[in-house]
Backbone of each chain as ProteinMPNN parsed JSONL, in Angstrom:
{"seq_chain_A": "XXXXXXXXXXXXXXXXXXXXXXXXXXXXXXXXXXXXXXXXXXXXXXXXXXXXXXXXXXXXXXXXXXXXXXXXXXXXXXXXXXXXXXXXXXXXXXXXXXXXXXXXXXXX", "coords_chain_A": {"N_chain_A": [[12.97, -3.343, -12.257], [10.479, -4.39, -9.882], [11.19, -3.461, -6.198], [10.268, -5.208, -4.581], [8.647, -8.374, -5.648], [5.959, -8.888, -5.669], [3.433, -6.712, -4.095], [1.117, -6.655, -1.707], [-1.698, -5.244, 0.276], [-3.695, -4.786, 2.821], [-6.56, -3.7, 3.398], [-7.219, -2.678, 6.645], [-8.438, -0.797, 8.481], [-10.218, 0.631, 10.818], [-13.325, 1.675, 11.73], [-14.473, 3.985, 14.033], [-17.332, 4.927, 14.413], [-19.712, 3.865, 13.63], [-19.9, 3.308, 10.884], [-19.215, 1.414, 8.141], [-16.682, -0.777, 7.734], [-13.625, -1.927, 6.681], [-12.411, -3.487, 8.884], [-14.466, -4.78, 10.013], [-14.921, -6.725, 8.93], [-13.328, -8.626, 9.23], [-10.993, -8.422, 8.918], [-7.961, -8.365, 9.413], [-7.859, -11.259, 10.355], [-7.792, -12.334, 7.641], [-5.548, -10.46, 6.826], [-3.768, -11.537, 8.367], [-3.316, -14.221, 8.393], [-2.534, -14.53, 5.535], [-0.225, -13.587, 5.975], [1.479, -15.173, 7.615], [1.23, -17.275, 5.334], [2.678, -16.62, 3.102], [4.492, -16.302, 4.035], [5.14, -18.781, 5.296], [5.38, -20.26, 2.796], [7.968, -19.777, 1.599], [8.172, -17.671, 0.476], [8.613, -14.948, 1.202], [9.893, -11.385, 1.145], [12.606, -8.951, 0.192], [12.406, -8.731, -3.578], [10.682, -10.674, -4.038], [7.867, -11.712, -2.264], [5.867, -8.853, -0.014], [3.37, -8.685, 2.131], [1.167, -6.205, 3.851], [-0.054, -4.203, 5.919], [-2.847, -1.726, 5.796], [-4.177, 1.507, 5.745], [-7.393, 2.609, 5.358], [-8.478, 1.961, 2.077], [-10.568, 3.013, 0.662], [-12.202, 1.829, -0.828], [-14.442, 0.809, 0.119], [-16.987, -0.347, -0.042], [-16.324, -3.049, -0.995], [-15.749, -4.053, 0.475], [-14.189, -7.216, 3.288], [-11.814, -5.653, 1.205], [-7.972, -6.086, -0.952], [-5.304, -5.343, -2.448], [-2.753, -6.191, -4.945], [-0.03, -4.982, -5.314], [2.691, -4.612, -7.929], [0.923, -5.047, -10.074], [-1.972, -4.169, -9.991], [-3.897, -5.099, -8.935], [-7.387, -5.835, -7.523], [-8.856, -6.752, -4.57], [-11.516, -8.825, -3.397], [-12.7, -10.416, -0.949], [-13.507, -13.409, 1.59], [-13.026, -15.697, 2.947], [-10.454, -17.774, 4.839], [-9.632, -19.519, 2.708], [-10.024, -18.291, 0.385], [-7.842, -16.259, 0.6], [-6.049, -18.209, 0.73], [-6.118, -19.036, -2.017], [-5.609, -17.065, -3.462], [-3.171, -16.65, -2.394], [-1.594, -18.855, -3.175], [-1.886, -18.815, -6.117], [-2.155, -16.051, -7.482], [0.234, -14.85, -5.552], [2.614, -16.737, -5.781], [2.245, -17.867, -7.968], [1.494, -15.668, -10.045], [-0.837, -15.943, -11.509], [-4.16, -14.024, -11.858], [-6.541, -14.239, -9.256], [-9.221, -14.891, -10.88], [-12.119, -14.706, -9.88], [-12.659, -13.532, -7.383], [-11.858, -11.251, -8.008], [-11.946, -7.512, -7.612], [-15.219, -5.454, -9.21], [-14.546, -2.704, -10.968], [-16.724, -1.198, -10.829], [-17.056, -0.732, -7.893], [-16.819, 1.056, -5.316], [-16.793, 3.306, -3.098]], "CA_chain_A": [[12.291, -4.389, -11.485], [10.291, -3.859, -8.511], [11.859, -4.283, -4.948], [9.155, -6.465, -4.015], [7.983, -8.649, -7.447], [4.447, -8.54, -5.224], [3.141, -6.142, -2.623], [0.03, -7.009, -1.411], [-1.91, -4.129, 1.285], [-4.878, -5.275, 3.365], [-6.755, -2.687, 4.289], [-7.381, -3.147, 7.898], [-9.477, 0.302, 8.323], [-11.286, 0.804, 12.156], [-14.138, 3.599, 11.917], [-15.515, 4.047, 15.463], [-18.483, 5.822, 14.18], [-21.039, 2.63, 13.147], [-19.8, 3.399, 9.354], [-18.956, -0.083, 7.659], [-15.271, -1.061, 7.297], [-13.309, -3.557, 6.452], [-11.887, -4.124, 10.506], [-15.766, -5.544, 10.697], [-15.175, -8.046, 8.496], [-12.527, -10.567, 9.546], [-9.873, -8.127, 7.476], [-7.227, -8.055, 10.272], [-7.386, -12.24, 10.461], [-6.813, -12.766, 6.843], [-4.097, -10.256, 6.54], [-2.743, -12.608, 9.444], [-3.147, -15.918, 7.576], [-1.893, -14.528, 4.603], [1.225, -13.281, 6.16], [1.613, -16.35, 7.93], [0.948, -18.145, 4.539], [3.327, -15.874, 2.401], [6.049, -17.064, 4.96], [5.425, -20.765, 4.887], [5.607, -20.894, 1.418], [9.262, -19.338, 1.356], [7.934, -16.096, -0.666], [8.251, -13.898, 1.7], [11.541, -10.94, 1.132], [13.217, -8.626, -1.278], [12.461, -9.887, -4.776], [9.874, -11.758, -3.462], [6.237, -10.996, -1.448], [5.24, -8.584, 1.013], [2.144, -8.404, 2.709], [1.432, -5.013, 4.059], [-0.878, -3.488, 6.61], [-2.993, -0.296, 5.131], [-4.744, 1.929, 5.815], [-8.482, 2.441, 4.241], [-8.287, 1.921, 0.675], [-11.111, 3.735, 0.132], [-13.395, 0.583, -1.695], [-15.019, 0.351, 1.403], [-18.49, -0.981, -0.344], [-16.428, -4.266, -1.347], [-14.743, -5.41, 1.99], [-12.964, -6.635, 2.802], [-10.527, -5.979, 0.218], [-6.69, -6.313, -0.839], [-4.667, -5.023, -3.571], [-1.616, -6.681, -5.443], [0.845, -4.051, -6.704], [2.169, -3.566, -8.795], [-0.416, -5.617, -10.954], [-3.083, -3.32, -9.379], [-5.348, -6.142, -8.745], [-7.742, -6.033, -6.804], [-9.525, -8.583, -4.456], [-12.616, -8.671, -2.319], [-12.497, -12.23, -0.049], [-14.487, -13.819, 2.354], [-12.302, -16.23, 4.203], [-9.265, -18.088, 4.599], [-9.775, -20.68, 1.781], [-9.96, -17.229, -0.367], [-6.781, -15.757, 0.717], [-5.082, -18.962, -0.006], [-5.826, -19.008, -3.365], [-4.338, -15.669, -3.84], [-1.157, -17.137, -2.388], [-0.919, -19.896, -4.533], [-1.847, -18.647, -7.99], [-1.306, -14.994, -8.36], [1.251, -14.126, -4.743], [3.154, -17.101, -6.135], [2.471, -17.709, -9.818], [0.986, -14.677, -11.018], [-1.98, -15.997, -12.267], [-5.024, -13.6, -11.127], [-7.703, -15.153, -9.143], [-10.638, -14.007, -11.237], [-13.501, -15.065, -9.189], [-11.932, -12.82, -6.505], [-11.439, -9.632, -8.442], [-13.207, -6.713, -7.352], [-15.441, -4.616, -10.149], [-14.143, -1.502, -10.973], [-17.616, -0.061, -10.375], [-17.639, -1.216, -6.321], [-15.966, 2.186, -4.614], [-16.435, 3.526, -0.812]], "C_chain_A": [[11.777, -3.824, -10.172], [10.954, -4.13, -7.421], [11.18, -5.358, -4.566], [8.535, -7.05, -5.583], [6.172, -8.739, -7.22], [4.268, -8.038, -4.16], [1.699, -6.003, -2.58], [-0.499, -6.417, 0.048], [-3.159, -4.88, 1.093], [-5.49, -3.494, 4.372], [-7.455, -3.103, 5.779], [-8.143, -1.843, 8.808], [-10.505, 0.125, 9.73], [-12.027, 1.815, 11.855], [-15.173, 2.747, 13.231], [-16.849, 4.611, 15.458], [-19.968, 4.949, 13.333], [-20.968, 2.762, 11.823], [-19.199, 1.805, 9.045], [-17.434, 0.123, 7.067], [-14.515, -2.301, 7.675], [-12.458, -4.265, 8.081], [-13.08, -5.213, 11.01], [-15.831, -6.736, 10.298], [-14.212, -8.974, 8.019], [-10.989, -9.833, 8.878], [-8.08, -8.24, 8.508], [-6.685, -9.691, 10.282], [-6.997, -12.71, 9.023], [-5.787, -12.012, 6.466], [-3.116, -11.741, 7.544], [-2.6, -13.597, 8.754], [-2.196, -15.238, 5.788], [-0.495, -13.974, 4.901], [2.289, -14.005, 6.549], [1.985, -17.279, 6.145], [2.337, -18.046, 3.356], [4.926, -16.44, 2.853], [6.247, -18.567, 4.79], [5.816, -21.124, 3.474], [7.194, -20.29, 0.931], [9.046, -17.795, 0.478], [8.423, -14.741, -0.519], [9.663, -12.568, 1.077], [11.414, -9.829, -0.155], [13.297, -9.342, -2.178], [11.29, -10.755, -4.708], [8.376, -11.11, -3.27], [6.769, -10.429, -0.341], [4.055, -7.915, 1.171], [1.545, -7.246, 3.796], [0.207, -4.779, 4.767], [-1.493, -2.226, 5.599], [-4.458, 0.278, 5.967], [-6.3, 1.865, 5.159], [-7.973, 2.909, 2.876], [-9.44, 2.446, -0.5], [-12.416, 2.651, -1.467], [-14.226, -0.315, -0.295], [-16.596, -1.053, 0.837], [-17.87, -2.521, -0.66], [-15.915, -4.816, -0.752], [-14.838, -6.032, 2.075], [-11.943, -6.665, 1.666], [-8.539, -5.592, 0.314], [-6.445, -5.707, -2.138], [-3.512, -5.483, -4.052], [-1.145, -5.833, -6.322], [2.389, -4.926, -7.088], [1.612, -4.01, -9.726], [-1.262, -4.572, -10.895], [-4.07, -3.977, -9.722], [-5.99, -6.03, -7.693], [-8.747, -7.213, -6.075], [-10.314, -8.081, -3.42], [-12.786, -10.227, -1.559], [-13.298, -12.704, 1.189], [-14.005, -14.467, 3.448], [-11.164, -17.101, 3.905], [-8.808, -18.853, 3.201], [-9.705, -19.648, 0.149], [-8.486, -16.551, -0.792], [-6.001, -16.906, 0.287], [-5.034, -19.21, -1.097], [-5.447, -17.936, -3.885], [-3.645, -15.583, -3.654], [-0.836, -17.799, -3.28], [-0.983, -19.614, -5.927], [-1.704, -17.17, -8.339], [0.125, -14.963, -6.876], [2.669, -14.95, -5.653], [3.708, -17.532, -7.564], [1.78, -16.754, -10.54], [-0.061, -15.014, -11.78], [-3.295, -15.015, -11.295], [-6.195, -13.849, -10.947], [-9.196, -14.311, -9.743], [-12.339, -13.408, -10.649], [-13.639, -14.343, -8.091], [-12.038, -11.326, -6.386], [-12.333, -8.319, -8.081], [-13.776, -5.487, -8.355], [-14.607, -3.403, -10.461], [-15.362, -0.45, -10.787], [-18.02, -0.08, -8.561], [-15.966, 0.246, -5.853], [-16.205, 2.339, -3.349], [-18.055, 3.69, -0.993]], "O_chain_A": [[12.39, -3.011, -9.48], [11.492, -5.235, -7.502], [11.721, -6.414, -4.237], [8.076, -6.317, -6.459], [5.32, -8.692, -8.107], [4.737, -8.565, -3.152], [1.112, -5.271, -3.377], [0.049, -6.893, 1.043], [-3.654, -5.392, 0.088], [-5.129, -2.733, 5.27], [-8.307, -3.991, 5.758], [-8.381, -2.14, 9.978], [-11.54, -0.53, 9.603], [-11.488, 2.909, 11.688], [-15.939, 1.796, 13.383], [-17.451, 4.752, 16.522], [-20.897, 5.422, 12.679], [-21.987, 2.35, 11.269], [-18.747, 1.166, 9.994], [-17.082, 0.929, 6.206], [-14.643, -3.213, 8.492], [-12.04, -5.419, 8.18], [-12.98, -6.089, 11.869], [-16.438, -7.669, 10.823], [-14.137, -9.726, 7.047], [-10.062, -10.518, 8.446], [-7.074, -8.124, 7.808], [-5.467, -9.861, 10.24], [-5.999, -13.428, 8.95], [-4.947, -12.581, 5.77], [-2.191, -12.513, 7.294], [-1.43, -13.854, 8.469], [-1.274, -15.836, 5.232], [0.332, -13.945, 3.99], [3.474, -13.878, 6.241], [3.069, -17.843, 5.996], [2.891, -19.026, 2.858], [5.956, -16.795, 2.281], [7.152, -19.264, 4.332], [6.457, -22.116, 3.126], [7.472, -20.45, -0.257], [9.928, -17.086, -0.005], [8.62, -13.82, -1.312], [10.526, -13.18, 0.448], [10.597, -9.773, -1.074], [13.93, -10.397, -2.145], [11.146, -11.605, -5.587], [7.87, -10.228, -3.965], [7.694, -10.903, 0.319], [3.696, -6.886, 0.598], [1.537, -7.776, 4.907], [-0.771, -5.21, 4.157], [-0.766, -1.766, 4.719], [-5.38, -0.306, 6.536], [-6.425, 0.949, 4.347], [-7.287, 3.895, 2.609], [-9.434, 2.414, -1.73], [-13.026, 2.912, -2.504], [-14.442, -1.482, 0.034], [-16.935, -2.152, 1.274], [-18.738, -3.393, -0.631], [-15.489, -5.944, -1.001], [-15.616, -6.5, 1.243], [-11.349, -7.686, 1.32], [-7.95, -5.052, 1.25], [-7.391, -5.568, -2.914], [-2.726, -4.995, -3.24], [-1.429, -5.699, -7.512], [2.925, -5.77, -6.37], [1.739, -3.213, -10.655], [-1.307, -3.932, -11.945], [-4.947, -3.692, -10.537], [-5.304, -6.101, -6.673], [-9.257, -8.191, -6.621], [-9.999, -7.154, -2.673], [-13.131, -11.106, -2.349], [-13.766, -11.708, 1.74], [-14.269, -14.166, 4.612], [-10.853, -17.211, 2.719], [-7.676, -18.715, 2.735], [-9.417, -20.133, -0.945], [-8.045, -16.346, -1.923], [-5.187, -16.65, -0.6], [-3.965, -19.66, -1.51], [-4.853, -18.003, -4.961], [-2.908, -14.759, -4.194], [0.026, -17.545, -4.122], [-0.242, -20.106, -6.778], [-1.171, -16.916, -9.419], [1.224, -15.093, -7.414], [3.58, -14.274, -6.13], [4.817, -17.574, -8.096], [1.456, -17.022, -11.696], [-0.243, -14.349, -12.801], [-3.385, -15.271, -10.094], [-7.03, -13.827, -11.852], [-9.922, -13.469, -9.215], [-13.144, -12.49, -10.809], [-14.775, -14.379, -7.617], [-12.193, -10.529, -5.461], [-13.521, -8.335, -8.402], [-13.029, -4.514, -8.455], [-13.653, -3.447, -9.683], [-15.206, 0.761, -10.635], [-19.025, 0.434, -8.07], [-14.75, 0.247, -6.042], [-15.833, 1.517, -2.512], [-18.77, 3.884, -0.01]]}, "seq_chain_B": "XXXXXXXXXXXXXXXXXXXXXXXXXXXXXXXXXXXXXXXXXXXXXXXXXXXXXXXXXXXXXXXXXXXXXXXXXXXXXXXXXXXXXXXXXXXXXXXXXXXXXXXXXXXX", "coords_chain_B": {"N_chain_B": [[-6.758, -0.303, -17.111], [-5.706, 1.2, -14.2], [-7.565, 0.943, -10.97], [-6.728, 3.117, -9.464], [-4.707, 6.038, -10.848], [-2.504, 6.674, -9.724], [-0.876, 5.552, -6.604], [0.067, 5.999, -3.653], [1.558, 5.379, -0.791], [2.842, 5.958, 2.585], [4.588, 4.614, 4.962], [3.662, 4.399, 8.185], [4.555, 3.317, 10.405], [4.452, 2.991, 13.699], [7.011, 2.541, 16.394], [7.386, 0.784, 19.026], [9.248, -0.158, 20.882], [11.854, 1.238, 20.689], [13.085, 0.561, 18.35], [14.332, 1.916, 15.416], [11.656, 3.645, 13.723], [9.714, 4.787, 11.136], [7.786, 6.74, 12.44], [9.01, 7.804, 13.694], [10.325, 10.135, 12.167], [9.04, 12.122, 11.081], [6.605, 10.984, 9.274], [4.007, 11.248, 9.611], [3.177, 13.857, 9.265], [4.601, 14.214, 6.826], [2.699, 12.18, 5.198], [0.079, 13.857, 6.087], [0.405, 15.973, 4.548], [1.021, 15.414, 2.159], [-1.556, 14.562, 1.716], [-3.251, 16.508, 1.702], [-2.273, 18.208, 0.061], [-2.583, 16.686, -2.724], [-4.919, 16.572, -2.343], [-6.182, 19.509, -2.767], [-4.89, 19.987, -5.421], [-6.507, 18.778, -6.893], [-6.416, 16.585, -7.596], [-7.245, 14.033, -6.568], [-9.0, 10.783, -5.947], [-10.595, 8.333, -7.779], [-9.042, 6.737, -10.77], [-7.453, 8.937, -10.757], [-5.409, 9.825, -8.19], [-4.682, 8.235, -4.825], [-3.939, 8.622, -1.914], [-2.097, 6.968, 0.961], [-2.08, 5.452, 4.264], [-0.033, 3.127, 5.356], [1.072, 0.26, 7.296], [4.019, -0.849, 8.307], [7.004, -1.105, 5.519], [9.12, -1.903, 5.425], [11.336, -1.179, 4.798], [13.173, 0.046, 6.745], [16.084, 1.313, 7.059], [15.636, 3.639, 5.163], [13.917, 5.05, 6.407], [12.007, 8.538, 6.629], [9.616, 6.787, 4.562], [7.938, 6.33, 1.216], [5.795, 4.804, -1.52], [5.211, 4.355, -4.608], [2.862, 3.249, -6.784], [1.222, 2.215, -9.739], [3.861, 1.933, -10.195], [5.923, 0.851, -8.938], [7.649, 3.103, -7.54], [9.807, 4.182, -4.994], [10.593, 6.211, -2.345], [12.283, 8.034, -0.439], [12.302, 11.01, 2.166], [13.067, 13.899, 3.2], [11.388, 16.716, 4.123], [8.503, 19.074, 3.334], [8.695, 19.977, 1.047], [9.964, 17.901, -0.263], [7.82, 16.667, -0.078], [5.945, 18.165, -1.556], [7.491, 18.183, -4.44], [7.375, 15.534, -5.139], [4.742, 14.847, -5.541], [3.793, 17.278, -7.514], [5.465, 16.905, -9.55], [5.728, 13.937, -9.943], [3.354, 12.515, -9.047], [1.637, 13.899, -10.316], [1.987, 14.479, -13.032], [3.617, 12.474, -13.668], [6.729, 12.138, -13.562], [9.117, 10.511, -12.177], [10.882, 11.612, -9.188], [13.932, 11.866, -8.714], [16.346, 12.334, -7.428], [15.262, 12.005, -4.966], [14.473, 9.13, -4.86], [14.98, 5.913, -3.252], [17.68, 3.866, -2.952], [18.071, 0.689, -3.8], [19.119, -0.777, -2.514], [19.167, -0.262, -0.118], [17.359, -1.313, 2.927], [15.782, -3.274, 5.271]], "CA_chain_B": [[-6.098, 0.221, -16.104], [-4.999, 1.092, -12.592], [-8.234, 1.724, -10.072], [-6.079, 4.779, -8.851], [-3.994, 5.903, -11.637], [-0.967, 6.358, -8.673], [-1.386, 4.91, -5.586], [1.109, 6.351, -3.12], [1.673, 4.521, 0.264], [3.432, 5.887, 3.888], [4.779, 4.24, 5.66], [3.675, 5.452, 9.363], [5.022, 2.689, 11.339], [5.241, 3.298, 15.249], [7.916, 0.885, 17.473], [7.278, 1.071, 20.927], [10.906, -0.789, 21.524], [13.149, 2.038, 20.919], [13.739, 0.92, 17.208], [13.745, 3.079, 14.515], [10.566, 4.186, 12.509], [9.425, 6.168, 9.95], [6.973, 7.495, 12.889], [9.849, 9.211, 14.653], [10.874, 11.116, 11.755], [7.644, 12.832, 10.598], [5.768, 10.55, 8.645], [2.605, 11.483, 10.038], [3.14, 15.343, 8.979], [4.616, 14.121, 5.408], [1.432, 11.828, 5.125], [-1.046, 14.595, 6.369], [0.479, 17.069, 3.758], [0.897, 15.216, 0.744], [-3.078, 13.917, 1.644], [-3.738, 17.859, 1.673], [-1.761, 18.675, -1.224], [-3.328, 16.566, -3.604], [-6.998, 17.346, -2.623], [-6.037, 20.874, -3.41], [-4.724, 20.144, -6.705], [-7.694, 18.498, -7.571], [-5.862, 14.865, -7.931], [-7.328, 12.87, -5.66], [-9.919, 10.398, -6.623], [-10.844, 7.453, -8.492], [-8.707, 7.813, -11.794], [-6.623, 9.89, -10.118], [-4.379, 10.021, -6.886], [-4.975, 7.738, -3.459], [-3.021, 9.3, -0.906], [-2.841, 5.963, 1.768], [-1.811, 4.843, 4.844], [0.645, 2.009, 5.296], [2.012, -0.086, 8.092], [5.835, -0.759, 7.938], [7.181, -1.439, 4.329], [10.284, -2.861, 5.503], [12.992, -0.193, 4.337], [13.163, 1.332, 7.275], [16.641, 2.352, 7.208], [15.826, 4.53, 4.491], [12.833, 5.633, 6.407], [10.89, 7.756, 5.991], [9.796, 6.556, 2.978], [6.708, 5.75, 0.857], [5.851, 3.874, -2.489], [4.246, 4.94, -5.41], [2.16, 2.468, -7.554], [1.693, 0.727, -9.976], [5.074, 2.634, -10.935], [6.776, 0.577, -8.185], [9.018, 3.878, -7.251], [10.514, 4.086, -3.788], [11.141, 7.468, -2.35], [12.696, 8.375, 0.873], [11.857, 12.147, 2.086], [13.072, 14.996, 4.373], [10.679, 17.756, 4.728], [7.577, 19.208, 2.852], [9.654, 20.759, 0.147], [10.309, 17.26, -0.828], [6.604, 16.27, -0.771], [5.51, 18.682, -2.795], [8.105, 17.647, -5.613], [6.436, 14.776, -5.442], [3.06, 15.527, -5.756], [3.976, 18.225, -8.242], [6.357, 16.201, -10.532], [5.386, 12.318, -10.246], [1.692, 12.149, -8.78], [0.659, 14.886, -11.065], [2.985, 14.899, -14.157], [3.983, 11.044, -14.079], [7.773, 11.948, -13.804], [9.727, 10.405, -10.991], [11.851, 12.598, -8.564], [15.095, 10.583, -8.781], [16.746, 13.143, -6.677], [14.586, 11.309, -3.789], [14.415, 7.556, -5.047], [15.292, 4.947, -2.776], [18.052, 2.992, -3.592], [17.457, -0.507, -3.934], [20.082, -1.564, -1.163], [18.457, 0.716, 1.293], [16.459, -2.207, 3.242], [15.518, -3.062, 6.647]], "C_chain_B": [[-5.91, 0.158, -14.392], [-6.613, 1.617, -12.061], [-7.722, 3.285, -9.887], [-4.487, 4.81, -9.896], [-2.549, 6.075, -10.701], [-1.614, 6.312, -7.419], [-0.104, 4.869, -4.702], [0.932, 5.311, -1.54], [2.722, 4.955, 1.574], [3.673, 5.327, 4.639], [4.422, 5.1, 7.02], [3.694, 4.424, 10.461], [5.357, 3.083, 12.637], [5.585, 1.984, 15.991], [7.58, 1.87, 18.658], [8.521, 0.452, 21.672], [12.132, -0.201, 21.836], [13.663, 1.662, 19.201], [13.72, 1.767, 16.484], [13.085, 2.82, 13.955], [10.64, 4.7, 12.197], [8.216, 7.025, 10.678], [8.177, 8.903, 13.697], [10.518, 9.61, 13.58], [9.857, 11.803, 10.353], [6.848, 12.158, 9.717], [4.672, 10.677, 8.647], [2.766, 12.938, 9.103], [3.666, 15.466, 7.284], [3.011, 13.562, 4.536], [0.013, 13.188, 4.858], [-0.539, 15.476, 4.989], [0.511, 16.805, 2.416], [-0.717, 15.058, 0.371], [-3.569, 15.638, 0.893], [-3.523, 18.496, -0.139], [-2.506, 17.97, -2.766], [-4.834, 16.65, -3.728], [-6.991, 18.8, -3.391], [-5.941, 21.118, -4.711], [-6.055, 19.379, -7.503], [-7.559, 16.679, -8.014], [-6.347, 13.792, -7.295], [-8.378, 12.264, -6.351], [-9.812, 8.841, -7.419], [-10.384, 7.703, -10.015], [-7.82, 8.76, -11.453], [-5.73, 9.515, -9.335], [-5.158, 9.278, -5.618], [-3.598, 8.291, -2.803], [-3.08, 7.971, 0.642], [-1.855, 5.849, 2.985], [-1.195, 3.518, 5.228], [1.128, 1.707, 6.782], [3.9, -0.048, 7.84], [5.695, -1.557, 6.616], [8.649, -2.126, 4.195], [11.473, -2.614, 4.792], [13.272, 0.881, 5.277], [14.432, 1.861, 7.328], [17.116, 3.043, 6.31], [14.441, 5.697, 4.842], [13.028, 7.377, 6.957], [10.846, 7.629, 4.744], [8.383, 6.093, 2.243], [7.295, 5.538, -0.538], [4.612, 4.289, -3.401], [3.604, 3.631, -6.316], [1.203, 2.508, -8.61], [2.962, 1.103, -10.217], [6.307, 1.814, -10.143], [7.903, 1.592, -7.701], [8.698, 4.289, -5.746], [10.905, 5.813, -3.316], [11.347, 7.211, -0.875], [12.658, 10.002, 0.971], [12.094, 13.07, 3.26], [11.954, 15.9, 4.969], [9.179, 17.853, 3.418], [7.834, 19.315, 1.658], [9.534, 19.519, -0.784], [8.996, 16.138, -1.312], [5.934, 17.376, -2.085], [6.197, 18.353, -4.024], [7.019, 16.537, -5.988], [5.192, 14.452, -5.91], [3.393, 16.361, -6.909], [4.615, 17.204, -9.814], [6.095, 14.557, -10.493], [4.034, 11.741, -10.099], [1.027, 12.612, -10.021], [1.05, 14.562, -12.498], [3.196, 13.65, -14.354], [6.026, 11.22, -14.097], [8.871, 12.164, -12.684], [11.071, 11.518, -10.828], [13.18, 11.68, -8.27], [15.854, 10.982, -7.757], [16.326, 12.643, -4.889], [14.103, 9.62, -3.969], [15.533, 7.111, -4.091], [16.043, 4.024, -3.37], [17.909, 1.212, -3.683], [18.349, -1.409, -2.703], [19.599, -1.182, -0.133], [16.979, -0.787, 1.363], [16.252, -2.231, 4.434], [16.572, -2.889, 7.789]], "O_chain_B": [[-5.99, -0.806, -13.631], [-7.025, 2.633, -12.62], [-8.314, 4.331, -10.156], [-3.528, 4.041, -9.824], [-1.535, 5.518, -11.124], [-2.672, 6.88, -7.148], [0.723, 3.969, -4.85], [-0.016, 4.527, -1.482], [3.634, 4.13, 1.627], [2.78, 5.376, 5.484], [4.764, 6.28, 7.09], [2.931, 4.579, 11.414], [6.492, 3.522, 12.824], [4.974, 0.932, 16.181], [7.548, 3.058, 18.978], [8.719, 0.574, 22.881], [13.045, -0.529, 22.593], [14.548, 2.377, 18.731], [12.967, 2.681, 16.819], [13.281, 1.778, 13.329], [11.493, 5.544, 12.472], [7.61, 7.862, 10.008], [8.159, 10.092, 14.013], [11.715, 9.51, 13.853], [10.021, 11.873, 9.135], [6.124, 12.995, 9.177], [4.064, 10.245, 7.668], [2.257, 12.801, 7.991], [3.346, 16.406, 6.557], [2.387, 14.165, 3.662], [-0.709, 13.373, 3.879], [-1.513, 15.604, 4.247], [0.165, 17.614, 1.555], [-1.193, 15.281, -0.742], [-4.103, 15.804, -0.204], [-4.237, 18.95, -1.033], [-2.877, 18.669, -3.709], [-5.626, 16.747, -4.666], [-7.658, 19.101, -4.381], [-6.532, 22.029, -5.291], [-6.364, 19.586, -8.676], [-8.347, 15.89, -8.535], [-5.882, 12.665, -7.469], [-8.849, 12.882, -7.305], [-8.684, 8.359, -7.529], [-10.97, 8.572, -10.66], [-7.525, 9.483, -12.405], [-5.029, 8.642, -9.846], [-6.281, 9.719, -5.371], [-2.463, 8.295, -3.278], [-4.072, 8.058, 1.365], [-0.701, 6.178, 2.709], [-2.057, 2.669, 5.457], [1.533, 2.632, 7.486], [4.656, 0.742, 7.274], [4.802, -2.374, 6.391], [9.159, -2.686, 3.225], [12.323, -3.376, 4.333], [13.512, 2.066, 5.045], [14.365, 3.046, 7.657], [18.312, 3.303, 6.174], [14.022, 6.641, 4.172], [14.031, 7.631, 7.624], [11.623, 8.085, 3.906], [7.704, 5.356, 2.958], [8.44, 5.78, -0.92], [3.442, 4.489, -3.073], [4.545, 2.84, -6.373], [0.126, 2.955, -8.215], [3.431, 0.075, -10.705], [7.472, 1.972, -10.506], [9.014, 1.125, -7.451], [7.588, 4.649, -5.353], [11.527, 6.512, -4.116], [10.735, 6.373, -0.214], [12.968, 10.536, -0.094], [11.353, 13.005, 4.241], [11.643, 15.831, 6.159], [8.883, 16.875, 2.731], [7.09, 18.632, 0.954], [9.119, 19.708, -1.927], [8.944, 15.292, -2.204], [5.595, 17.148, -3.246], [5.374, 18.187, -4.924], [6.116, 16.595, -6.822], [4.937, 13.633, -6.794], [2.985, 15.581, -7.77], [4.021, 17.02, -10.877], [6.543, 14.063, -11.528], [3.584, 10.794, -10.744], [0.151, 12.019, -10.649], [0.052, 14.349, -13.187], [2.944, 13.416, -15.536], [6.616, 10.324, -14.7], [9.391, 13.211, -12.297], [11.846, 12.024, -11.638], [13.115, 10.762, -7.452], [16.176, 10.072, -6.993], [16.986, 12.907, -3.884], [13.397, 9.063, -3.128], [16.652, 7.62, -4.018], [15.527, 3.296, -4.219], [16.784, 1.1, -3.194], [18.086, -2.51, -2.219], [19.637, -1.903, 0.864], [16.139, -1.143, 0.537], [16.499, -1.159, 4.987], [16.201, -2.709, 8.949]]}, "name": "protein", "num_of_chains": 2, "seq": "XXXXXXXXXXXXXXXXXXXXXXXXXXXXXXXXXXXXXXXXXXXXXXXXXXXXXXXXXXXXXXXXXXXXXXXXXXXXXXXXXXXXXXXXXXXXXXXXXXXXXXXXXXXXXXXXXXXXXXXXXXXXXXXXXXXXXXXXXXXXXXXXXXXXXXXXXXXXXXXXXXXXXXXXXXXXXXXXXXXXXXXXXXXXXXXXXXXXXXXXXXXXXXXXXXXXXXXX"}
């Protein structure tokens, strides 16, 4: 079993150099709401969810995005109303938000 | 499949309080070398090996420590010696270093 039954990394990625990353686009406030969110809903813990800071994740072209291991889902999101449906149906019931998912052809 | 057939994760947490991190006991210099080590071998890549950046993972007192994925395995790590295993035997090869697994009690 995993330690965590979901770990979920936001990449949160600064480039000071006018290159496009996901710090530009809002990725810093929905890790926040979803960490926030992860907590309200009792999830949070060993056995449970955590919501994880990261580094670039290197899918820069589909920022910002998130990853749910160990599913290895990925998610590209827009705004809060986004992130909460990736609490409620996969963080909490494992269903994966499809509409969400990010190609497998969208890389850096 | 997996975006990144393993998808490793460092913790490189710095406290500014005086607690303990996984920054004050080389995580940066495990990080930088495993990053190195698998460019070299040719692993890195899409399909391959992400070498990433993590905030805190919330085991620190087994830190340091990173997280391999989707494999969910836990490692805690002294010196270089013990990245290269890694890299050598579980990134590359698929066959965890048990010898350096994290036990599952080891938590924050």
């Amino acid at each position: 079993m995993s330690y965590f039954q979901r770990h979920i990394f936001f990449c949160l990625n600064q480039r000071d150099n006018g290159e496009n990353c996901c710090a530009q686009h809002g990725a810093q406030a929905a890790f926040d709401h979803c960490k926030a969110s992860v907590k309200a809903a009792g999830l949070a813990g060993v056995g449970g969810v955590r919501v994880n800071k990261a580094g670039c994740l290197d899918r820069c072209a589909g920022g910002p995005v998130a990853v749910v291991y160990p599913d290895a889902v990925w998610y590209s999101f827009v705004d809060n109303s986004d992130i909460d449906e990736i609490v409620d149906s996969h963080l909490k019931n494992g269903q994966v938000v499809e509409r969400l998912v990010l190609p497998d052809s969208v890389g850096r």
